[in-house]
Every structure is written in C-alpha cells, then in structure tokens.
C-alpha positions as a printed NumPy array, in Angstrom:
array([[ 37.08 , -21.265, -14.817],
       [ 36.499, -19.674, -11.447],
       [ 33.449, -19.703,  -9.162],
       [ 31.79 , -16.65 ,  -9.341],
       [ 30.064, -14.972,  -6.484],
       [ 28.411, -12.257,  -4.502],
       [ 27.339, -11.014,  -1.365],
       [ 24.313, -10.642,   0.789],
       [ 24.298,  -7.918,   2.824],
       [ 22.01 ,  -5.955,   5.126],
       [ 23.365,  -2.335,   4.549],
       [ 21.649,   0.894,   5.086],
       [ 22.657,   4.049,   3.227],
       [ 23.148,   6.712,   6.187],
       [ 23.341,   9.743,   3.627],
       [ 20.039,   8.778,   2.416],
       [ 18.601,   8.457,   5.544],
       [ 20.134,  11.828,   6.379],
       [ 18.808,  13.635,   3.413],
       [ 15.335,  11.841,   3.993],
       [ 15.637,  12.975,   8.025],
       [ 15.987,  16.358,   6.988],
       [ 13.343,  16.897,   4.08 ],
       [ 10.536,  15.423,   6.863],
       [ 12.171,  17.759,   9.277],
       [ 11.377,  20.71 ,   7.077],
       [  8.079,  19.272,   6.084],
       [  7.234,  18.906,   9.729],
       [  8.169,  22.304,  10.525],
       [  6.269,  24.088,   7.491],
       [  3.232,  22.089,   6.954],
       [  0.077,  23.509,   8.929],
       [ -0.898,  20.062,  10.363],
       [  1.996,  20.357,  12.738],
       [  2.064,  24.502,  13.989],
       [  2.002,  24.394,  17.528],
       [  2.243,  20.665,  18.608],
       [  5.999,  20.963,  18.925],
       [  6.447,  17.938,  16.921],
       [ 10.085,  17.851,  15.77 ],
       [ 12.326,  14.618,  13.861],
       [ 16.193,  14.661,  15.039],
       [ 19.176,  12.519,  14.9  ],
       [ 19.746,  10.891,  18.522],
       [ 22.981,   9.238,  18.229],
       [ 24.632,   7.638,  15.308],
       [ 21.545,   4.889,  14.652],
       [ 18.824,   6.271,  16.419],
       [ 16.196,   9.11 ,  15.454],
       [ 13.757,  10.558,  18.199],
       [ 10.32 ,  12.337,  17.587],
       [  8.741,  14.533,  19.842],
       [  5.088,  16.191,  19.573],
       [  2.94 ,  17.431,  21.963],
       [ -0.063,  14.45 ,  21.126],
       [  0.387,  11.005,  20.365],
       [ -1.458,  10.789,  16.706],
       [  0.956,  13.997,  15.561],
       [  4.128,  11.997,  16.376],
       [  2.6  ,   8.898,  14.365],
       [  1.837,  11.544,  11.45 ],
       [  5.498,  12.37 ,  11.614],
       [  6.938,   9.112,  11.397],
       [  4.596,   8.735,   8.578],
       [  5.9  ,  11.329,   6.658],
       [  9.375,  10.349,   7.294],
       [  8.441,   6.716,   6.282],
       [  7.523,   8.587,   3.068],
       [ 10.801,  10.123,   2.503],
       [ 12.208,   7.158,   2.798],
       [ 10.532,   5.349,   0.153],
       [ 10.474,   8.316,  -1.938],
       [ 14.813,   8.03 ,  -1.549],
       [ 14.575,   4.249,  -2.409],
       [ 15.321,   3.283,   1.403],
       [ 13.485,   0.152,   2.714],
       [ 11.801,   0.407,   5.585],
       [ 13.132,  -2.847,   6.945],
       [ 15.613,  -0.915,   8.51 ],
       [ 13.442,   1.05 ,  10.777],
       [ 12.996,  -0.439,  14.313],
       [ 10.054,   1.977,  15.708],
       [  9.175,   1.917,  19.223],
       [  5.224,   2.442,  20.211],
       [  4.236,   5.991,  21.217],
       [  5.674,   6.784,  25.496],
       [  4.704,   9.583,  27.23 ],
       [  7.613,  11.641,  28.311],
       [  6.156,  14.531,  30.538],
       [  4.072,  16.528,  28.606],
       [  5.179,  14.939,  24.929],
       [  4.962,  11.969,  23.013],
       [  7.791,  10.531,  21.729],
       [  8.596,   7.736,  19.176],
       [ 12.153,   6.329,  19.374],
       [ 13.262,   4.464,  16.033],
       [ 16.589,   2.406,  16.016],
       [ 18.072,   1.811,  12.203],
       [ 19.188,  -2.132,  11.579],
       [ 21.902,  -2.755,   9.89 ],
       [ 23.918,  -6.352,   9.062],
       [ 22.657,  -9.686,   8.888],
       [ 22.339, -11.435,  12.345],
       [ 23.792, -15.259,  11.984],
       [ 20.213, -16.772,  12.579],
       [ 18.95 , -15.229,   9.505],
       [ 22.285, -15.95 ,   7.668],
       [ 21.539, -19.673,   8.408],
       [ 17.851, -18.938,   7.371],
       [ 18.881, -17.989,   3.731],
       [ 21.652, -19.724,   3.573],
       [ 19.422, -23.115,   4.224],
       [ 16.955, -21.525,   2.073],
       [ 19.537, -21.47 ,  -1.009],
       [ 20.629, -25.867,  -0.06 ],
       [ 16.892, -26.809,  -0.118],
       [ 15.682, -24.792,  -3.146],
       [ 18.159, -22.989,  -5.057],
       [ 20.196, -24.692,  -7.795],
       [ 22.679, -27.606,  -7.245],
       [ 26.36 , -26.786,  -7.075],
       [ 26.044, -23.413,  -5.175],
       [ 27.39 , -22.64 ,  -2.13 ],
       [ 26.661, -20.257,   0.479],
       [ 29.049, -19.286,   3.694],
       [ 28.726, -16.768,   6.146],
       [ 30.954, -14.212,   6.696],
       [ 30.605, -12.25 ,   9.68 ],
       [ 27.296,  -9.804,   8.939],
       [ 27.044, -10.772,   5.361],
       [ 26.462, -14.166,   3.011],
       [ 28.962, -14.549,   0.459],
       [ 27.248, -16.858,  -2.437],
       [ 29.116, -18.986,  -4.713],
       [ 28.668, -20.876,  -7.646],
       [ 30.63 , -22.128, -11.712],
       [ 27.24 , -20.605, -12.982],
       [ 26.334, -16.943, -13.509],
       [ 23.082, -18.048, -14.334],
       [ 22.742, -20.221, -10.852],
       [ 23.305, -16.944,  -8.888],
       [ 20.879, -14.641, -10.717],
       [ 18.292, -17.796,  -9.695],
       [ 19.743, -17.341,  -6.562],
       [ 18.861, -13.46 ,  -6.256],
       [ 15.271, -14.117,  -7.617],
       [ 14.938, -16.829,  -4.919],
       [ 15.782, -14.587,  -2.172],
       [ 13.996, -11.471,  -3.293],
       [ 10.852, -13.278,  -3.465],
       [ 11.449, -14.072,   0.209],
       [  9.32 , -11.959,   3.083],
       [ 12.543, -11.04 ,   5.646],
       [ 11.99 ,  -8.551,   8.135],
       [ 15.164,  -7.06 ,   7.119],
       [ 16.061,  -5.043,   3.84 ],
       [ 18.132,  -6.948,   1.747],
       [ 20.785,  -6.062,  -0.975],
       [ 23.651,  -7.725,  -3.651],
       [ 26.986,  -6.537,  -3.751],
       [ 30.651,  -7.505,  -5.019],
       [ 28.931,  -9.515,  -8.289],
       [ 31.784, -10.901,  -9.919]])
C-alpha cells in the first residue's frame, strides 16, 4: 500500500481578508465612535493594509474591529503583522503586513517536532514554503495533526492535499 500524506501550509485566504477589510471599513465609517477622527482601513498594496485616524487610541479601536472581522470570517490572526501606532503629520497610522508561507526555520521546528514526539515511521520533508508529511498509517497522521495543533506557533497553520 502507499504512504499517505499531507501538507502543512501557512496560507491566508485573501478574499476573506477582503470581505473582512471591507465590512470594518463600513463599520468604521458608520459607527458614531469614529465621526470626525478621519479614521479610515484601506488596502496598501497586495499584503499590506494601512489605518489612518486623527488620534492614536481611534486607530487601535479600528484595528480592533477589523481583528473582529477577522475572527468572525474564521481568519487567524497569526497572519497579521501590526506595526505600533507612528505619527504621520497630523494622523496616526497603523501599518499591518499579512504573513503568508512557512519560513524554513519553522519548517525545521515542526518538522523536528514530528521525529522527537510524533509516531514512529513518519516522515516529514520540506518543500519550499510548505511541510509535506508522510506516513503507511492514516491514523499516524491524524496524531500528527493533533500534535501540531496543540502547538503555540506564531503563525496560522492549516492541512491540505490529505490523501
């Protein structure tokens, strides 16, 4: 029989992120909270997002609300990368940078992770930004998945291409 396997991958789902982008924009630009501090949420680039408000605790509230959305659309927010609060002129902005892929330090990480505790006869490679896991038992890899889920990264994690 032949080794089953899946992947490890750091992926972040930009449609999501979109839709959640746009509900905080709307939320920002209705609630009464925010009238008149300028405070705004826009796309800066393909991964980056920029908020702008006229104080520094309204462009915290508005990355907190769009922290919200994003749980709310099942997004982790591993994959935010938020810079502290800068003074551009007269506004505050916040820049966040999206992460996305597994760097091949923390490929190693849970890759040594899976040798020293996971179940004998498994094998795990790296292949480019993404850990493809291998093993003769199903039941070996869903041990695997439980192993790694219960582990703190400071990036999101998800399983793809089970077969």
């Amino acid at each position: 029989m032949a080794d089953s396997s899946f992947d490890i991958v750091s992926k972040l789902d930009r449609q999501e992120v979109d839709n959640a982008l746009g509900q905080a924009a709307r939320e920002v630009a209705t609630r009464f909270d925010f009238k008149g501090t300028g405070a705004t949420i826009e796309w800066k680039g393909e991964k980056a997002i920029e908020i702008t408000a006229s104080a520094d605790d309204r462009a915290t509230a508005v990355l907190d609300v769009f922290k919200d959305k994003l749980v709310k659309r099942g997004v982790s927010l591993k994959v935010l990368d938020a810079s502290e609060v800068r003074q551009s002129g007269q506004q505050s902005k916040i820049d966040i940078a999206l992460k996305e892929g597994i760097t091949t330090e923390d490929a190693k990480k849970i890759g040594k992770l899976i040798r020293d505790e996971g179940p004998k006869g498994v094998k795990a490679q790296v292949q480019g930004d993404e850990l493809r896991v291998s093993s003769k038992k199903r039941d070996d890899l869903q041990a695997v998945q439980r192993l790694v889920k219960e582990q703190d990264y400071d990036f999101a994690v998800q399983f793809t291409n089970y077969r």
